[in-house]
C-alpha positions in Angstrom: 50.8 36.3 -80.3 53.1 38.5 -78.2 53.6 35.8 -74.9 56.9 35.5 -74.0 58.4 31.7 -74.6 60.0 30.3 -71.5 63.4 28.1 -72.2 62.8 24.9 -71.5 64.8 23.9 -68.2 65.8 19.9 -67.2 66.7 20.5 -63.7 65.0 22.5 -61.2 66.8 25.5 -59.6 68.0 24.8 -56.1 65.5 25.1 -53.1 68.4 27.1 -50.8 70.8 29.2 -51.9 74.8 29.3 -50.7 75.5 31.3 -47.7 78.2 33.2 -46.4 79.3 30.8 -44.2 80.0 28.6 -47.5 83.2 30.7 -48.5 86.6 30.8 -47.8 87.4 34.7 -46.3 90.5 35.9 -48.0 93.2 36.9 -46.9 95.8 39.2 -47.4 99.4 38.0 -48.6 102.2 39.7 -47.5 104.4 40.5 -44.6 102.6 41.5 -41.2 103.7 45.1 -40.4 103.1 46.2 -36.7 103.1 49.9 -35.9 104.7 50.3 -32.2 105.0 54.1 -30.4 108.4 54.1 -31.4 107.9 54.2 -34.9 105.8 56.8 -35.1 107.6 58.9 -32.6 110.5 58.4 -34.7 108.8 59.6 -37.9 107.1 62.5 -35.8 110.6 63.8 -35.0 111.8 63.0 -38.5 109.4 65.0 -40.1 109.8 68.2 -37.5 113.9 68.2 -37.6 113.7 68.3 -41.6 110.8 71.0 -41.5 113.2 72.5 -39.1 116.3 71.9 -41.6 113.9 73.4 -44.9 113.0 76.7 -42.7 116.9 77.7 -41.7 117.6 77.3 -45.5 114.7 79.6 -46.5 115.9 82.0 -44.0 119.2 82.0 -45.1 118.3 82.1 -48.8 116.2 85.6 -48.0 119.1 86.9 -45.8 121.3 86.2 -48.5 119.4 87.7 -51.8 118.3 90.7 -49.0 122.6 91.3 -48.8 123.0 90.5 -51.9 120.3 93.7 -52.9 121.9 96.3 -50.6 125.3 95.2 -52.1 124.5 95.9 -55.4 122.8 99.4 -54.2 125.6 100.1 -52.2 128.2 99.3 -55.0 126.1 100.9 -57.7 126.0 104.5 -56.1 129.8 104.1 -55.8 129.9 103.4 -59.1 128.1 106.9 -59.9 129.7 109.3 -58.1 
């Protein structure tokens, strides 16, 4: 009553399986990009000169506000007297 019914099948399955050696690797399409010691020294220095570049404005943007606070002190208790 409950056996499972099998579809009927013409030809038999294959004996051996494809192997690996049967495909085709892919490959990658696109232009081949070599990475020599000058390129990365070059990006190496790049990357410290504009850290270097981003620190003196921070400096400079403290030093200013800092002047820009004693200023305002300085022109404020003129201003009072």
């Amino acid at each position: 009553m409950f056996l499972p019914k099998y579809p009927d099948s013409p030809t038999p399955p294959p004996a051996h399986p494809h192997t690996v050696a049967d495909q085709v690797p892919a490959r990658r399409l696109g232009p081949q990009i070599s990475v020599t010691t000058g390129a990365v020294a070059a990006i190496t220095i790049g990357g410290v000169v504009l850290t270097a570049l981003l620190a003196a404005v921070a400096v400079t943007a403290v030093s200013v506000a800092v002047a820009a606070v004693v200023l305002r002190s300085l022109l404020r208790d003129q201003h009072r007297r």
